[in-house]
TIZATI-48136 format. One record per residue (C-alpha): y negated, z negated, x negated. Coordinates in nm, 4 decimals. Example, Ala and Ser with C-alpha at 12.3 -4.5 7.8 and 13.67 -1.06 7.14 Angstrom:
! residues 2
<r y="0.4500" z="-0.7800" x="-1.2300"/>
<r y="0.1060" z="-0.7140" x="-1.3670"/>
This chain:
! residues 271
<r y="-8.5100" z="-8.4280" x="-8.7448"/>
<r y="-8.8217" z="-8.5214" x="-8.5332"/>
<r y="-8.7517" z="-8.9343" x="-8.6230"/>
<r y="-8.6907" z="-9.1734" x="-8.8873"/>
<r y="-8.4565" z="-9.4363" x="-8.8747"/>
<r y="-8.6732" z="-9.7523" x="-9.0034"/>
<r y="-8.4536" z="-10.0116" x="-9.1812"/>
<r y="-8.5156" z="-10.2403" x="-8.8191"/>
<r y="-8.3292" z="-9.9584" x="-8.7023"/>
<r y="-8.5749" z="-9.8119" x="-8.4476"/>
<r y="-8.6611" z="-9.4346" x="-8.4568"/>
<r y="-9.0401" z="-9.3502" x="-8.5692"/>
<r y="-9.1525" z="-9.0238" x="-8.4738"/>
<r y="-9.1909" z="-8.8617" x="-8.8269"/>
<r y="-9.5421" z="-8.6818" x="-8.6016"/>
<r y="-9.8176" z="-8.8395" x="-8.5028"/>
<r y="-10.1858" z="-8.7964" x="-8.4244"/>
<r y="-10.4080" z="-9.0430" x="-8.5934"/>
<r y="-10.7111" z="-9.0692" x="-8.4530"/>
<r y="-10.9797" z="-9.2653" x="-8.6952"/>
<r y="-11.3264" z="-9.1081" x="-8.6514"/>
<r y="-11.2552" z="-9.0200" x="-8.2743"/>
<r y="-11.5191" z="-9.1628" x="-8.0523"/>
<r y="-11.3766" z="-9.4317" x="-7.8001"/>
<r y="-11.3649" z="-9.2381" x="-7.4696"/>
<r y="-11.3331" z="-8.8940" x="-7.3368"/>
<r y="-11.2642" z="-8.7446" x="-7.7335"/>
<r y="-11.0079" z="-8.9608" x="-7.8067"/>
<r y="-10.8294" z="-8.9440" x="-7.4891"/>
<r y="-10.8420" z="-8.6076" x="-7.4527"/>
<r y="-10.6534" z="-8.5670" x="-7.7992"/>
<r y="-10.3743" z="-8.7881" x="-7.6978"/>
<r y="-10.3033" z="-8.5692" x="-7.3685"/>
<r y="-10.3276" z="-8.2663" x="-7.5840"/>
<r y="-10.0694" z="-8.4320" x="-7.8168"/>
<r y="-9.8279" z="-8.5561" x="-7.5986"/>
<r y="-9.8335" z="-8.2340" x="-7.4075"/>
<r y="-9.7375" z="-8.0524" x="-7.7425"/>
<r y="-9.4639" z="-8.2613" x="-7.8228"/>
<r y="-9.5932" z="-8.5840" x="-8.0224"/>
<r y="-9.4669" z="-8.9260" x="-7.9355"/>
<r y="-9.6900" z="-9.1053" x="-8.1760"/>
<r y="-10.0309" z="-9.2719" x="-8.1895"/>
<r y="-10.2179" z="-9.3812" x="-8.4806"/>
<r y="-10.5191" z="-9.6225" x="-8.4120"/>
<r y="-10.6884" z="-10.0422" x="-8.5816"/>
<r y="-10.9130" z="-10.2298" x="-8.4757"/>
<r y="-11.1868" z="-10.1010" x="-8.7287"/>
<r y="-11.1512" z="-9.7619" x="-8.5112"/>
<r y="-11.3185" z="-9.8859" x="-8.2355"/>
<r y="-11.1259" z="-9.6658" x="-7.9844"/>
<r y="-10.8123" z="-9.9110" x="-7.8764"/>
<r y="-10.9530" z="-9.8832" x="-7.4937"/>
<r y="-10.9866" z="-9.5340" x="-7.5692"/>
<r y="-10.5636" z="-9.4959" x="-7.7030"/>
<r y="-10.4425" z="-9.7456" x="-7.4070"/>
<r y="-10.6446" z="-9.5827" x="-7.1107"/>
<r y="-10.4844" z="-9.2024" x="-7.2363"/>
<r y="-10.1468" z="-9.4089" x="-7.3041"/>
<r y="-10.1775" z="-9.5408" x="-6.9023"/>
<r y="-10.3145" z="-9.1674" x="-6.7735"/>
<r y="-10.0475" z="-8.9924" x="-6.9803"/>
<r y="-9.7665" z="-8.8036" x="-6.8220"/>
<r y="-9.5521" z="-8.9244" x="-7.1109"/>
<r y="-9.3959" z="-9.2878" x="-7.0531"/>
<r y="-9.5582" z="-9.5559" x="-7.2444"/>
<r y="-9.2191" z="-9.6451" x="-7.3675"/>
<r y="-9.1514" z="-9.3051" x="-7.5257"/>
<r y="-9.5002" z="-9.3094" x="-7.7170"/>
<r y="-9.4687" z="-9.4809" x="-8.0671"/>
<r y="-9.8445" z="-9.6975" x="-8.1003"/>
<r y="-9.9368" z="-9.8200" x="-8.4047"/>
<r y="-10.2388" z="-10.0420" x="-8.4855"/>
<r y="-10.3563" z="-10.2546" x="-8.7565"/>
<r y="-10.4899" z="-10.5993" x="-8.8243"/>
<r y="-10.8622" z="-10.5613" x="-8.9803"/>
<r y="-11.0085" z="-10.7175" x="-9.3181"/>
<r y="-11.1823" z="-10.9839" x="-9.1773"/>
<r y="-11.0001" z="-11.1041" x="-8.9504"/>
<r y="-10.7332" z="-11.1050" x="-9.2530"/>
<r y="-10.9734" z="-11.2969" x="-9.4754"/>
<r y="-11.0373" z="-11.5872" x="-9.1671"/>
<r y="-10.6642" z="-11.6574" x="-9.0985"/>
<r y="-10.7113" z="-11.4670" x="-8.7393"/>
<r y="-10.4239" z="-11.2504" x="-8.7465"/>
<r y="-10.2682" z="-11.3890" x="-8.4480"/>
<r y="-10.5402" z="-11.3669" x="-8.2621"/>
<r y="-10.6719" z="-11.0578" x="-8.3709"/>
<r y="-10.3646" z="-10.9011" x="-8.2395"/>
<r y="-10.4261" z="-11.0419" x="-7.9287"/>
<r y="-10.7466" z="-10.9134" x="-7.8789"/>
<r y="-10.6169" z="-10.5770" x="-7.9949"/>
<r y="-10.3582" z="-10.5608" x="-7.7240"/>
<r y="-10.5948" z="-10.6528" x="-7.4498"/>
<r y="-10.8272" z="-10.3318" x="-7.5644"/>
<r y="-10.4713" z="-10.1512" x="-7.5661"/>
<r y="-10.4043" z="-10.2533" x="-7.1955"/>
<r y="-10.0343" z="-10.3270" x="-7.3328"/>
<r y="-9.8332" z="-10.6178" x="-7.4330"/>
<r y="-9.6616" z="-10.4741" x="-7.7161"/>
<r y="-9.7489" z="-10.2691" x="-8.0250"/>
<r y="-9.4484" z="-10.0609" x="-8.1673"/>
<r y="-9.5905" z="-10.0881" x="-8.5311"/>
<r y="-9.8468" z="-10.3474" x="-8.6543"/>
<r y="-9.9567" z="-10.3280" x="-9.0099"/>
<r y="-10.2124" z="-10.5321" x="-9.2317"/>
<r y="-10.4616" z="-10.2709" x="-9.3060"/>
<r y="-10.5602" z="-10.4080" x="-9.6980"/>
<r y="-10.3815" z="-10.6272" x="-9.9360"/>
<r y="-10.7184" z="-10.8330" x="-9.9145"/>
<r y="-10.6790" z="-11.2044" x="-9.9883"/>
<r y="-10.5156" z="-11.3807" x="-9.7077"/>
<r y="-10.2690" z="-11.1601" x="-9.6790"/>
<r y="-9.9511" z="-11.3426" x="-9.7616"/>
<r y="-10.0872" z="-11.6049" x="-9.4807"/>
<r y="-10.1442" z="-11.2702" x="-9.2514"/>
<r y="-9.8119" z="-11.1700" x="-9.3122"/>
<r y="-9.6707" z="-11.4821" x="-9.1866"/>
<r y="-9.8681" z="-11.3995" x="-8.8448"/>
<r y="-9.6961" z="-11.0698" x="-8.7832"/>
<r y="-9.3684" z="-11.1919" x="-8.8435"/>
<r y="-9.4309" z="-11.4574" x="-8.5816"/>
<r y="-9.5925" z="-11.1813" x="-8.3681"/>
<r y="-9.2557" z="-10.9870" x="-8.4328"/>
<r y="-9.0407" z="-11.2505" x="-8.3410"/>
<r y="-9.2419" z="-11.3235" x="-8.0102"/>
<r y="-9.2422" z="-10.9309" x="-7.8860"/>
<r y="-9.5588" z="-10.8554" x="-7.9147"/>
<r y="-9.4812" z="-10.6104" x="-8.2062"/>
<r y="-9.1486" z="-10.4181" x="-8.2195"/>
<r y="-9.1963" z="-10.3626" x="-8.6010"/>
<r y="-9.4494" z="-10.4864" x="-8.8922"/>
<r y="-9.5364" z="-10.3470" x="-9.1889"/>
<r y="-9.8327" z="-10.2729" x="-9.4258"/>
<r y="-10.1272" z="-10.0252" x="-9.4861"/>
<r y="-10.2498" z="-9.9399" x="-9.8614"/>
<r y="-10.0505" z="-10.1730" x="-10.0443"/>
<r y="-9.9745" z="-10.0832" x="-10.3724"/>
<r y="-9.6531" z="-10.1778" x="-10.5783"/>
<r y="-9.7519" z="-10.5439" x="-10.6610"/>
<r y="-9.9038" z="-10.6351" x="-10.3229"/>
<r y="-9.5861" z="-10.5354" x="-10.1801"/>
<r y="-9.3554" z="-10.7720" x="-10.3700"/>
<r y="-9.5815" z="-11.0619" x="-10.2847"/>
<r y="-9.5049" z="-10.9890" x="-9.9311"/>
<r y="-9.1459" z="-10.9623" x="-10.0028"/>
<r y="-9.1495" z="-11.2793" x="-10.1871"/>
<r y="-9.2913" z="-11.4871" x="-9.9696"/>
<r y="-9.2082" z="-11.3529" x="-9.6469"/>
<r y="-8.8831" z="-11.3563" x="-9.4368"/>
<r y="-8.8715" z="-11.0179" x="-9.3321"/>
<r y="-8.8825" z="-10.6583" x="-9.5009"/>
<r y="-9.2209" z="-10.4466" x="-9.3950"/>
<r y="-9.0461" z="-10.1434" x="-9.2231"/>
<r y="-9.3551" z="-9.9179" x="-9.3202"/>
<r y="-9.6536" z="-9.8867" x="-9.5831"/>
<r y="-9.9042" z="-9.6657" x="-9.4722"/>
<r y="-10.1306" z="-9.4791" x="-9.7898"/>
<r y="-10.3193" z="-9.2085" x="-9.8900"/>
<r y="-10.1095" z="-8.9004" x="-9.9427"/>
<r y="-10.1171" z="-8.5328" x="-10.0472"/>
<r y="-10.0149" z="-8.2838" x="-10.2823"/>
<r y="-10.3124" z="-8.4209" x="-10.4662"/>
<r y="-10.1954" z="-8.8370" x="-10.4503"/>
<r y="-9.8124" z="-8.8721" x="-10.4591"/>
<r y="-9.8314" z="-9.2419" x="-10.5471"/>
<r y="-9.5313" z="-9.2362" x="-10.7100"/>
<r y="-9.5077" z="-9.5924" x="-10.8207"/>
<r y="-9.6072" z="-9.7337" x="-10.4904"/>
<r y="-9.2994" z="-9.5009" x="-10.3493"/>
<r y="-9.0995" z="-9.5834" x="-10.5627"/>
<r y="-9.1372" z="-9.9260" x="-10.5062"/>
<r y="-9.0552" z="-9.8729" x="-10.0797"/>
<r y="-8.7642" z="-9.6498" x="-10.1959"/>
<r y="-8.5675" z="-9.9697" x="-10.3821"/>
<r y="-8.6307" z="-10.1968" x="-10.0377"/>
<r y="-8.5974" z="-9.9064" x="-9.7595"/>
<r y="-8.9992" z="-9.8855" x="-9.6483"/>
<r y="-9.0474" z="-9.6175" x="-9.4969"/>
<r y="-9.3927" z="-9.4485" x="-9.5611"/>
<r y="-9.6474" z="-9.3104" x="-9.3717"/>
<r y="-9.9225" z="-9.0705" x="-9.4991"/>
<r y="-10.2676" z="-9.0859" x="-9.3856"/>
<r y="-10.5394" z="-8.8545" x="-9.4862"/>
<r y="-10.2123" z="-8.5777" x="-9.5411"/>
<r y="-10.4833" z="-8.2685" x="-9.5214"/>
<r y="-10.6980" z="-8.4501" x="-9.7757"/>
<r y="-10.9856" z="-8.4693" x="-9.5617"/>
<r y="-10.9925" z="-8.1143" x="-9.4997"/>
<r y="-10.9766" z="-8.0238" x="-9.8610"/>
<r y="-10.6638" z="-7.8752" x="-9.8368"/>
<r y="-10.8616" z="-7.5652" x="-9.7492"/>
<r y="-11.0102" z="-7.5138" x="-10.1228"/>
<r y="-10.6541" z="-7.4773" x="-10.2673"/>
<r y="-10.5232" z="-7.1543" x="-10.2289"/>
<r y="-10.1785" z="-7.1758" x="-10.2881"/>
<r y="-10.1536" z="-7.3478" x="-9.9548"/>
<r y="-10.2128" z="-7.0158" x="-9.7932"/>
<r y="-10.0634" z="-6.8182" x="-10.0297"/>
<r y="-9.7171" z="-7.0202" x="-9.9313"/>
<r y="-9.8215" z="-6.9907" x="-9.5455"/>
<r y="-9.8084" z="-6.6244" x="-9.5300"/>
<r y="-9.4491" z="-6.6140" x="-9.6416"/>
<r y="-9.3603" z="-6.8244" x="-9.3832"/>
<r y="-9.6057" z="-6.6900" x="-9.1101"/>
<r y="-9.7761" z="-7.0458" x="-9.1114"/>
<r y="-10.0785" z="-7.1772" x="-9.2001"/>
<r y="-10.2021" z="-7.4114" x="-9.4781"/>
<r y="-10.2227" z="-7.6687" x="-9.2588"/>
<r y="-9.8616" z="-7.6516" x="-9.1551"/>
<r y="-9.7242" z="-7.5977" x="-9.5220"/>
<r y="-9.9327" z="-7.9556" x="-9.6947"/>
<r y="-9.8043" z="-8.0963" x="-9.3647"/>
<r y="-9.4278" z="-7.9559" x="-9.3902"/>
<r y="-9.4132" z="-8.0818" x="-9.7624"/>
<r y="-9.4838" z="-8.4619" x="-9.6674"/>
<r y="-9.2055" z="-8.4319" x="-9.4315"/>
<r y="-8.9967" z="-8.2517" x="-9.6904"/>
<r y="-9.0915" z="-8.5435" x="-9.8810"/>
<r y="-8.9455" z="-8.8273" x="-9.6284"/>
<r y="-9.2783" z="-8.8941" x="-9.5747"/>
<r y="-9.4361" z="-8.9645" x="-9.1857"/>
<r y="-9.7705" z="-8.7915" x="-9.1484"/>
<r y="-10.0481" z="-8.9001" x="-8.8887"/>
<r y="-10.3098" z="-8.6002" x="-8.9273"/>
<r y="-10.5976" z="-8.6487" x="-8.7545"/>
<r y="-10.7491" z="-8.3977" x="-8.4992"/>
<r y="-10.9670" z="-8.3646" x="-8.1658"/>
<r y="-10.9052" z="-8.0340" x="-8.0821"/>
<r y="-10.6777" z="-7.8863" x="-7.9086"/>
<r y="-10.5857" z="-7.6014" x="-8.0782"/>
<r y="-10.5700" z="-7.7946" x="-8.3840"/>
<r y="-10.3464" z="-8.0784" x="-8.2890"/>
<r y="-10.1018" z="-7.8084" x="-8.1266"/>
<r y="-10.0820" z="-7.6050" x="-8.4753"/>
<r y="-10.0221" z="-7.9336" x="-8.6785"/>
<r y="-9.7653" z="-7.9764" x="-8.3900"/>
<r y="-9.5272" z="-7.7128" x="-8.5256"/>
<r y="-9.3881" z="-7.8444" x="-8.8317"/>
<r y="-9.0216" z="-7.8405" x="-8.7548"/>
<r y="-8.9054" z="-7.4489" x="-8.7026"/>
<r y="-8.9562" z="-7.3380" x="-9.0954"/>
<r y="-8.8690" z="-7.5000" x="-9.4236"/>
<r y="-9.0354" z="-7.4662" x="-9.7446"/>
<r y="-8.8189" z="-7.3611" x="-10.0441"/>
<r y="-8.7305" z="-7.5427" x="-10.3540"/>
<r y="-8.9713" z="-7.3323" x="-10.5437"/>
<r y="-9.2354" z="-7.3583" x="-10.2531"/>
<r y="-9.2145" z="-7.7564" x="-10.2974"/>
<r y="-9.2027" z="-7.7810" x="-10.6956"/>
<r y="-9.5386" z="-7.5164" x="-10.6883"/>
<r y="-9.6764" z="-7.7941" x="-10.4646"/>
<r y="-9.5483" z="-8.0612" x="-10.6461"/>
<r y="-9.6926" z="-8.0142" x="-10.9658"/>
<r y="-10.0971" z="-8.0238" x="-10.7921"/>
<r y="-10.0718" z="-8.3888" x="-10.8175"/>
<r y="-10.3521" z="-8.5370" x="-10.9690"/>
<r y="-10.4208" z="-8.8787" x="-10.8835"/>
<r y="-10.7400" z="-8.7394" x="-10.6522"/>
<r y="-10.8291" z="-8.9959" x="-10.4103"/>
<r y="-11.0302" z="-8.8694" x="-10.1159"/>
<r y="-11.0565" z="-9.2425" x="-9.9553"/>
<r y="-11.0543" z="-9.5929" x="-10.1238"/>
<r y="-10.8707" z="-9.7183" x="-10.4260"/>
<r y="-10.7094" z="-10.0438" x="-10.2519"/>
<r y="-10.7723" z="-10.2060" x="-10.6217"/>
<r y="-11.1753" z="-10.1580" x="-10.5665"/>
<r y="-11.1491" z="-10.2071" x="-10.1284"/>
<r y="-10.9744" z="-10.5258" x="-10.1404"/>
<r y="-11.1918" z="-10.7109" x="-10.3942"/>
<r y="-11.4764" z="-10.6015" x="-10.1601"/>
């Protein structure tokens, strides 16, 4: 299955290209054609990117409808901290060249949030955004947003990899039906020192890439890898022709090791 069935009810595409670091023109559009032409209906980009004119321009020059392309962006720190949610999102879809987001998530459990929280489901309500939800939240971040908010986040989007499972923070979106998204899945590229990733691959005629990515969807988990070239966005593309075994995902399993390639939201937020 290519989507997941958030607990709004709308199908996420369990692919999508994420595209932090890509430079806000020609790279980043470029990717996005590449991606939709190899299948992808999904775009990962925030504010802090600096490339939402980048993502709406290759969204309005696709051949791909902008209704069948799943956009996601986030609401930044600052803007957070101030109250400016609202408008923040504003500005955000004027960059975008759209008047809807289908995902907008806070992008820290920095203080504010509850109050920022408020502001998307407001934003919800008016159509701006089709679904909200959250981005490095950990397990009691999340129930302040349950308890004081109205509505459910349909996603949490966090660090994760064979190395970071984040068990309690799943298990925490398990009991209320968030759905999670990974980002950083090839661990910043240091998938390539473990070896067992391509020792798996070759039984399956895949590469390492494929098998870290084909275990976070194994895992019910949505996975944004990031990429600006072509050949690599296609490969990460083909995820859903093989399956790994039970003894392929336990050898897997059992690397976890708490490794954090980006930010501990704990340290971030207080920043």
């Amino acid at each position: 299955m290519k989507n997941y069935q958030l607990n709004n009810g709308l199908q996420m595409p369990r692919l999508g290209l994420g595209v932090w670091q890509s430079e806000n023109g020609k790279e980043t559009i470029d990717a996005i054609h590449w991606a939709l032409e190899a299948g992808y209906r999904h775009v990962d980009t925030a504010k802090i990117y600096g490339n939402e004119e980048a993502v709406g321009k290759a969204l309005r020059t696709a051949s791909v409808p902008r209704a069948d392309v799943w956009l996601t962006t986030k609401i930044w720190n600052d803007d957070i901290r101030e109250g400016r949610a609202s408008e923040a999102l504003d500005k955000s879809l004027e960059r975008l060249g759209t008047d809807y987001v289908d995902l907008l998530l806070l992008h820290w459990p920095v203080p504010g949030r509850v109050e920022a929280w408020q502001a998307l489901e407001r934003a919800l309500e008016q159509g701006k955004a089709r679904s909200i939800g959250l981005s490095n939240f950990l397990e009691s971040d999340i129930q302040e947003v349950l308890d004081a908010g109205s509505i459910v986040p349909a996603v949490n989007q966090i660090e994760y990899h064979p190395y970071l499972a984040q068990a309690d923070a799943i298990s925490k979106c398990d009991e209320h039906d968030i759905a999670i998204t990974a980002w950083s899945p090839l661990m910043q590229g240091n998938f390539l020192k473990e070896p067992l990733f391509a020792q798996i691959g070759e039984r399956y005629d895949k590469t390492a890439a494929q098998v870290v990515l084909r275990w976070c969807l194994q895992n019910d988990i949505i996975v944004i890898p990031k990429s600006v070239h072509r050949s690599r966005i296609v490969e990460n593309g083909q995820l859903f022709d093989f399956e790994l075994s039970e003894d392929d995902m336990r050898a897997i399993d059992e690397l976890e090791r708490g490794k954090r390639f980006g930010p501990d939201p704990r340290e971030f937020a207080a920043k």
